[in-house]
C-alpha positions in Angstrom: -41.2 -16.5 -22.0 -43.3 -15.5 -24.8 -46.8 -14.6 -24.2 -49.0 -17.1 -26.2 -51.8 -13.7 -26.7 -48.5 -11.9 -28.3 -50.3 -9.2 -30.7 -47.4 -9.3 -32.7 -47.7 -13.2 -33.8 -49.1 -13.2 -36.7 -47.3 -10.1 -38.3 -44.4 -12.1 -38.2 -42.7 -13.4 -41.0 -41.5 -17.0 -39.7 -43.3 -18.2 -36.6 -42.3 -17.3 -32.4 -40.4 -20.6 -32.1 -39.8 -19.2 -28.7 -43.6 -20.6 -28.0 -41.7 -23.8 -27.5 -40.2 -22.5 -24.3 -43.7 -21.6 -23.0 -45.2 -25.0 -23.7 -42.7 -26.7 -21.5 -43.0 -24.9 -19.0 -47.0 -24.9 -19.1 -46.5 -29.0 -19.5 -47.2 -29.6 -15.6 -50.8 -28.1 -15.8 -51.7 -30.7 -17.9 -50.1 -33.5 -16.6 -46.9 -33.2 -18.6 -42.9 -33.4 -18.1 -40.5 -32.0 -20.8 -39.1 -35.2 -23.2 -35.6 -34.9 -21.7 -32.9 -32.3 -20.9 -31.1 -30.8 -24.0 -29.0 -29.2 -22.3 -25.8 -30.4 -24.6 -23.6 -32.5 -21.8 -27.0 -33.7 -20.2 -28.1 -34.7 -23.8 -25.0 -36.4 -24.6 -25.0 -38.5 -21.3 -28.8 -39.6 -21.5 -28.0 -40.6 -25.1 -25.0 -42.7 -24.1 -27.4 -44.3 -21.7 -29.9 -45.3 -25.0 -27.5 -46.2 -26.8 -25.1 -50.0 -27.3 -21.3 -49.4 -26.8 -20.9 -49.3 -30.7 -23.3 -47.1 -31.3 -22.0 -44.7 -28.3 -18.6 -45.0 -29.7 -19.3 -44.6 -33.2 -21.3 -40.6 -32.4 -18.8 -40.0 -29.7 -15.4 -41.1 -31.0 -13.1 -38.4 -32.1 -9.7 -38.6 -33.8 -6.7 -38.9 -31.7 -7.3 -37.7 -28.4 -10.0 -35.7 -29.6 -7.7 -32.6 -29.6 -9.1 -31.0 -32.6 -12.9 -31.3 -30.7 -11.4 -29.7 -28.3 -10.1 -26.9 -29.9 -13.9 -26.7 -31.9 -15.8 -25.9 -28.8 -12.9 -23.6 -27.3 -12.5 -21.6 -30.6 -16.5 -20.5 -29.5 -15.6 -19.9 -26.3 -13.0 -17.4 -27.1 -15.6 -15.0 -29.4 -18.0 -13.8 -26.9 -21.5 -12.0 -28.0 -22.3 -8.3 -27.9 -25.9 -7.6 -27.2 -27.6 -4.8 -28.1 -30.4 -2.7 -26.2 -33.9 -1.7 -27.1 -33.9 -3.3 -30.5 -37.8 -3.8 -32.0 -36.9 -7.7 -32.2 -40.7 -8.0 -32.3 -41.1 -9.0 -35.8 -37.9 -10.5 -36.2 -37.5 -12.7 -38.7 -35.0 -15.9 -38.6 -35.1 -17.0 -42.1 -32.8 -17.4 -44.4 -32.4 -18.4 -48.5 -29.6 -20.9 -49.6 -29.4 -22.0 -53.2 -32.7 -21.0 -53.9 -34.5 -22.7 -50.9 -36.4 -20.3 -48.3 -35.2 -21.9 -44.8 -36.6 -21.4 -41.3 -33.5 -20.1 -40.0 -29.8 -20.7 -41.3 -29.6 -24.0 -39.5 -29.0 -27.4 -41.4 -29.1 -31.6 -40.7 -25.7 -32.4 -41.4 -24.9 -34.8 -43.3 -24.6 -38.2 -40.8 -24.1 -41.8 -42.1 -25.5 -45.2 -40.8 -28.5 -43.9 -38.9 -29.3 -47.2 -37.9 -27.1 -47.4 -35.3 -28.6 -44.8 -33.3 -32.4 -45.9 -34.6 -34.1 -48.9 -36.5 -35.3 -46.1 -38.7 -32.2 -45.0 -39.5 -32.6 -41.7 -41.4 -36.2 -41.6 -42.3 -37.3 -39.8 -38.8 -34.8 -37.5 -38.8 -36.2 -36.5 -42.9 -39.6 -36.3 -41.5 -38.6 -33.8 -38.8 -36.5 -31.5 -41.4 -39.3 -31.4 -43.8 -41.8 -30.0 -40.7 -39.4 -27.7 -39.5 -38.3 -26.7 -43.2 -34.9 -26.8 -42.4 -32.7 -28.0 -45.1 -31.2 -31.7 -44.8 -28.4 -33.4 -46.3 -28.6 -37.0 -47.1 -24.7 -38.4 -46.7 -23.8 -41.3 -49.1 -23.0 -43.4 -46.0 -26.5 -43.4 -45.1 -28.6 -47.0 -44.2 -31.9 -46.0 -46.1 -32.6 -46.2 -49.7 -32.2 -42.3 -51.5 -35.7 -43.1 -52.5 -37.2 -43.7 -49.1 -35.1 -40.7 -47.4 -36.8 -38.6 -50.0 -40.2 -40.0 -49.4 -39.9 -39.1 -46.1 -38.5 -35.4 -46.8 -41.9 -35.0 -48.9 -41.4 -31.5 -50.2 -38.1 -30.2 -47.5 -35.3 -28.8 -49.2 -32.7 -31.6 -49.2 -29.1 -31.8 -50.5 -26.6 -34.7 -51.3 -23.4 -35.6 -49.9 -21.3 -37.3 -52.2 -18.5 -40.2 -50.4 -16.8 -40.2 -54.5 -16.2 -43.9 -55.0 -13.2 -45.2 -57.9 -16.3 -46.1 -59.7 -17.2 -43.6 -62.0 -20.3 -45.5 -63.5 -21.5 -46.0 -59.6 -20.6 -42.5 -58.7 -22.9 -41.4 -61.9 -26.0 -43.9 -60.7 -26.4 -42.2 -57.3 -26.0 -38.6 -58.5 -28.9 -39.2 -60.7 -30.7 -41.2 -57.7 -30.0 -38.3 -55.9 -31.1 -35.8 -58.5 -34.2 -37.7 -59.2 -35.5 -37.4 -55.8 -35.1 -34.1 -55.5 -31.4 -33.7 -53.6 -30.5 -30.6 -56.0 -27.6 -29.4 -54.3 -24.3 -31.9 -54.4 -22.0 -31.5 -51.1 -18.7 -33.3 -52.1 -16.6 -34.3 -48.8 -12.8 -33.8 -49.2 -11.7 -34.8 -45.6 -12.6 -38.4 -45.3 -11.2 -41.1 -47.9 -11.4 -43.3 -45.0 -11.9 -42.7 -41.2 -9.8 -41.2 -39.0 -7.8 -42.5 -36.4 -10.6 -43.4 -33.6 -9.1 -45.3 -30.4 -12.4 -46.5 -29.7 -13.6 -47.8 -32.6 -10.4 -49.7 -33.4 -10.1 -51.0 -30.1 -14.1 -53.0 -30.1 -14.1 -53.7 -33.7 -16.9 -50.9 -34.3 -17.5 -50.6 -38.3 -21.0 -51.4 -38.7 -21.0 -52.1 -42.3 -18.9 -55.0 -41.9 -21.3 -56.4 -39.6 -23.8 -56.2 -42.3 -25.2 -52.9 -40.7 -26.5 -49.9 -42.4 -25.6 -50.7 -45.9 -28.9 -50.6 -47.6 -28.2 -46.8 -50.2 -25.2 -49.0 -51.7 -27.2 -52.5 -51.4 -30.0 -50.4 -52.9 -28.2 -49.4 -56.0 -29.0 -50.7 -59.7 -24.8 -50.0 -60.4 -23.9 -51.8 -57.2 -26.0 -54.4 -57.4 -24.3 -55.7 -60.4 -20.6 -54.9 -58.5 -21.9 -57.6 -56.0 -23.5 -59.8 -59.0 -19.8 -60.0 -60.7 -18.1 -60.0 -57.3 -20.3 -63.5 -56.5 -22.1 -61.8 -53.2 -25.7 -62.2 -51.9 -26.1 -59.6 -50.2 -29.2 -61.7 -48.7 -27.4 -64.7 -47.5 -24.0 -62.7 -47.1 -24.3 -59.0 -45.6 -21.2 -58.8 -43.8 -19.3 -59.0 -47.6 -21.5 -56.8 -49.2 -21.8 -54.1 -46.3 -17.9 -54.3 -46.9 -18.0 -54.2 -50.7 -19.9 -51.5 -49.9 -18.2 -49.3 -47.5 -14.8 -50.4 -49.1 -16.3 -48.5 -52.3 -17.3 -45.2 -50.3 -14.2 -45.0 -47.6 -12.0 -46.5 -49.7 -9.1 -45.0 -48.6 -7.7 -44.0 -51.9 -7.4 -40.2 -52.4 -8.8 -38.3 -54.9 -7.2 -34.6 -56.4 -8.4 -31.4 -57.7 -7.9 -33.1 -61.3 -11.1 -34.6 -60.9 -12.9 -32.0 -59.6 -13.9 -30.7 -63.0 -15.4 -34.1 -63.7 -17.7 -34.2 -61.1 -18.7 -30.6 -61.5 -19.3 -31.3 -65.3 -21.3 -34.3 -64.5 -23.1 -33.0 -61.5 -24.4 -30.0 -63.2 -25.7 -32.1 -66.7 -27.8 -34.7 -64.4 -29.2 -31.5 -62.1 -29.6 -29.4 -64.8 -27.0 -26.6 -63.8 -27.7 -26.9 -59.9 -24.8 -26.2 -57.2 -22.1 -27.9 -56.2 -19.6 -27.7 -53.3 -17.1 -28.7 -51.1 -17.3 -29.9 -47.6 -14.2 -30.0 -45.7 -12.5 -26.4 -46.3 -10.3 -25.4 -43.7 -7.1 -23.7 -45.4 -7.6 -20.3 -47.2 -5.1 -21.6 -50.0 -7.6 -24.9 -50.2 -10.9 -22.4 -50.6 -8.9 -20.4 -53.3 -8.5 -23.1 -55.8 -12.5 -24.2 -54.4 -13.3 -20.9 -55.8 -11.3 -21.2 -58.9 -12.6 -24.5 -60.1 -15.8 -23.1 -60.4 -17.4 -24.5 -56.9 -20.8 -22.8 -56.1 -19.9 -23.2 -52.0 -18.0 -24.7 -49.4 -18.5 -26.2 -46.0 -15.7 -25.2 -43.4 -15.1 -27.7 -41.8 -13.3 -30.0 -39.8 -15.7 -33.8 -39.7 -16.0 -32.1 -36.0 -12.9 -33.2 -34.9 -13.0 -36.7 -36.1 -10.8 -36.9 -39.0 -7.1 -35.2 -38.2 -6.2 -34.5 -34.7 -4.5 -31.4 -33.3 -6.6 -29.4 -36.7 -7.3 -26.1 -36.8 -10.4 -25.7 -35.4 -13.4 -24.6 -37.7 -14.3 -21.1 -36.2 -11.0 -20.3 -36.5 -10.8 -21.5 -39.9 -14.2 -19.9 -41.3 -12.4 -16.6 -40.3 -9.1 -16.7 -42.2 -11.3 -18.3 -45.1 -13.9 -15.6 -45.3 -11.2 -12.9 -45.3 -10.1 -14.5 -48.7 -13.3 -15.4 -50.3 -16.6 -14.2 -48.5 -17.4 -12.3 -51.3 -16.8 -14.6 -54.1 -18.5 -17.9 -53.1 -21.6 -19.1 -50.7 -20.2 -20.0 -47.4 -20.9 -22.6 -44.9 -19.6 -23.7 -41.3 -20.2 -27.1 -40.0 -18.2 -28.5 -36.5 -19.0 -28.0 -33.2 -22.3 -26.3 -33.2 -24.3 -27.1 -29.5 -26.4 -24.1 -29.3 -28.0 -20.9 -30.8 -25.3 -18.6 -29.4 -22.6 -21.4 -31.3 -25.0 -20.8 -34.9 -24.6 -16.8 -33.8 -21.1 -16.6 -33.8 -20.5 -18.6 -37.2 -22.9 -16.5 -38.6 -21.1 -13.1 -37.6 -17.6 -14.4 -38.4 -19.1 -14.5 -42.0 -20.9 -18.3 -42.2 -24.0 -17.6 -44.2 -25.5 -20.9 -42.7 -24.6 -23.4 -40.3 -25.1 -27.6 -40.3 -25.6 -29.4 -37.0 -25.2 -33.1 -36.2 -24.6 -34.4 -32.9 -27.4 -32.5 -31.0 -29.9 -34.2 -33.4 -28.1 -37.5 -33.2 -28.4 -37.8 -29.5 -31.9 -37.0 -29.8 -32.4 -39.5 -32.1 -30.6 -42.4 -30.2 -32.7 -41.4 -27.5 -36.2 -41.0 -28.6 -36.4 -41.3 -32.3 -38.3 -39.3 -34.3 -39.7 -37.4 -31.3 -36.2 -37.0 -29.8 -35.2 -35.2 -32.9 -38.4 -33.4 -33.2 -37.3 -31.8 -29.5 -34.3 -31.3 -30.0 -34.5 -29.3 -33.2 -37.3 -26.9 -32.0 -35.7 -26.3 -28.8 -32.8 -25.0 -31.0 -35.2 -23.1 -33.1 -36.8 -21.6 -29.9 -33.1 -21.0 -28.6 -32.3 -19.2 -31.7 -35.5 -17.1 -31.6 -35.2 -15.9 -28.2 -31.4 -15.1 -28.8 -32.2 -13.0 -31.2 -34.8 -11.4 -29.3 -32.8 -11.0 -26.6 -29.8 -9.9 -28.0 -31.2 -7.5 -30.4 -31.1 -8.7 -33.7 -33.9 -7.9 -36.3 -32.9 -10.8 -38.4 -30.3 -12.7 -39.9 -28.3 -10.3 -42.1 -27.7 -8.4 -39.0 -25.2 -10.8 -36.9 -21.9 -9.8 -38.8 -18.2 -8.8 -37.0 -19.7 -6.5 -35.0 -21.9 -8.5 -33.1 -18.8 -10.3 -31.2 -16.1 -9.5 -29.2 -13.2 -11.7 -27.9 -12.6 -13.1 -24.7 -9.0 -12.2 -24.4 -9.6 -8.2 -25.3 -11.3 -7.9 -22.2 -8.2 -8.6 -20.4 -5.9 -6.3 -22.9 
């Protein structure tokens, strides 16, 4: 554990996250327990516990028969770490800078829709925790709070925007600048999800929040939308099952968009934000991050929704790979899928990721203690992430590249 008298404390450059260990297990001296386990399967369970079936479903559900999840978390079993030996990690530093925002370490809130369903306060606690932490968080146009609010909440936290791209090109315009005016200055477009996947569960029990009138309020919230709903004859007061639909049916809308548009939105993006960056999130073919690359896009997000869009995918890791072979040196790079620990954040990072976004983990702890959940959750990965790089030898973040892995079949070669 880390020694809380640690001479070297305050010469480092980000703080000893791995304190966090120490102070759990000190908790019993002063009449203390540890929140919960977060160990990933143990979190998972106690937060299907917390949580109502549709909520469970909704985090859980994967498409198909969750093949392509499955291949996610087997693709980091295969790459295995190499540690080195008498490294001075004592000053190690696990920061990183994307887009012109100095981040705690290269670690992310992924961008997760209709908070409410895991916590009355939707996405606002999990905001709060980011800005703290100052780990960057991405606000995802399916979210059930107000852009304004989410901000609010993110006070001064580096914060991006994840842009669902309605057939609406005015409405599409009104929540860019929303987003823009609140200080999202990075747009994430997502490429993989016109509509949802194919999720047994969710078909089979009717789970679609918004049609319940759940979880609707960015859209209900919006000065364009709100005169969709005026012409359309919808209050959304006395009738929020038909404008959570309206809604939804305007972000998932199941009508697919091509790369002729893409100079659009860039064009538009970058005259509301002044010239900031744009990317793409759902990467996962070298041909697809070519013509990324060629259109101009600042970044892109490999990745595969985490299994929950096209079954029996590639999974990400392996993806990221065969992507950063191609064009690691010509665009910013980021992995999101999969991620349940630091080792998981280690291994993107040395297969060429230059930062990593994580959902689930912080949605269990959400769904099962709120803000505080997420607060525990994230610093235990922080802490995690220190002490792997302590223990393992790195000095800080540029160091984990190729070399630091090996793979799990060589050693049977």
């Amino acid at each position: 554990m880390s020694d809380a008298n640690n001479p070297n404390l305050d010469k480092r450059s980000t703080p000893q996250y791995s304190l966090y260990q120490r102070e759990n297990f000190w908790k019993p001296n002063t009449g203390e327990v540890p929140l919960f386990n977060t160990e990933p399967g143990k979190l998972e369970e106690l937060a299907k516990e917390k949580l109502t079936q549709g909520g469970w479903y909704y985090a859980s559900s994967n498409a198909g028969q969750s093949y392509t999840h499955l291949a996610n978390r087997q693709a980091f079993y295969r790459h295995r770490i190499i540690p080195r030996q008498l490294v001075d990690t004592n000053l190690r530093d696990t920061s990183t800078s994307i887009f012109g925002h100095k981040a705690s370490a290269p670690i992310g809130f992924a961008p997760i829709g209709i908070n409410k369903i895991y916590n009355p306060a939707g996405e606002i606690p999990v905001a709060t925790v980011a800005k703290e932490l100052n780990l960057p968080y991405c606000l995802s146009t399916a979210g059930s709070n107000p852009i304004e609010d989410v901000a609010a909440a993110n006070g001064q936290g580096p914060r991006f925007y994840q842009l669902y791209m309605p057939h609406d090109d005015e409405l599409t315009v009104s929540l860019l600048t929303r987003a823009f005016k609140s200080g999202f200055d990075v747009c994430i477009l997502t490429t993989d999800t016109w509509q949802l996947g194919w999720r047994h569960d969710d078909v089979a029990t009717s789970n679609y929040a918004f049609y319940r009138g759940i979880g609707a309020d960015l859209g209900l919230s919006d000065p364009v939308f709100q005169k969709r709903l005026a012409a359309a004859g919808i209050d959304p007061k006395k009738d929020p099952e038909k404008a959570g639909a309206m809604w939804i049916d305007n972000v998932w809308h199941g009508r697919a968009w091509s790369w002729e548009k893409i100079p659009w939105l860039i064009k538009t993006w970058k005259e509301i934000s002044n010239g900031r960056p744009f990317c793409l999130k759902g990467i996962q073919s070298v041909e697809d991050a070519l013509k990324a690359v060629e259109m101009g896009c600042d970044g892109i997000v490999v990745s595969n929704h985490a299994g929950r869009q096209v079954d029996g995918a590639i999974a990400s890791l392996d993806a990221l790979e065969n992507i950063v072979a191609a064009v690691g040196n010509k665009t910013y790079i980021m992995y999101d899928s999969g991620i349940r620990g630091a080792s998981d954040v280690a291994k993107a990072l040395a297969l060429g990721a230059k930062f990593v976004w994580v959902g689930r983990l912080w949605v269990w702890g959400l769904s099962i203690m709120g803000e505080l959940g997420v607060r525990h959750v994230m610093k235990s990965l922080l802490a995690d992430f220190d002490i792997f790089m302590n223990v393992a030898g790195f000095q800080n973040v540029g160091q984990i590249d190729r070399s630091a892995l090996g793979k799990f079949n060589s050693y049977f070669d």
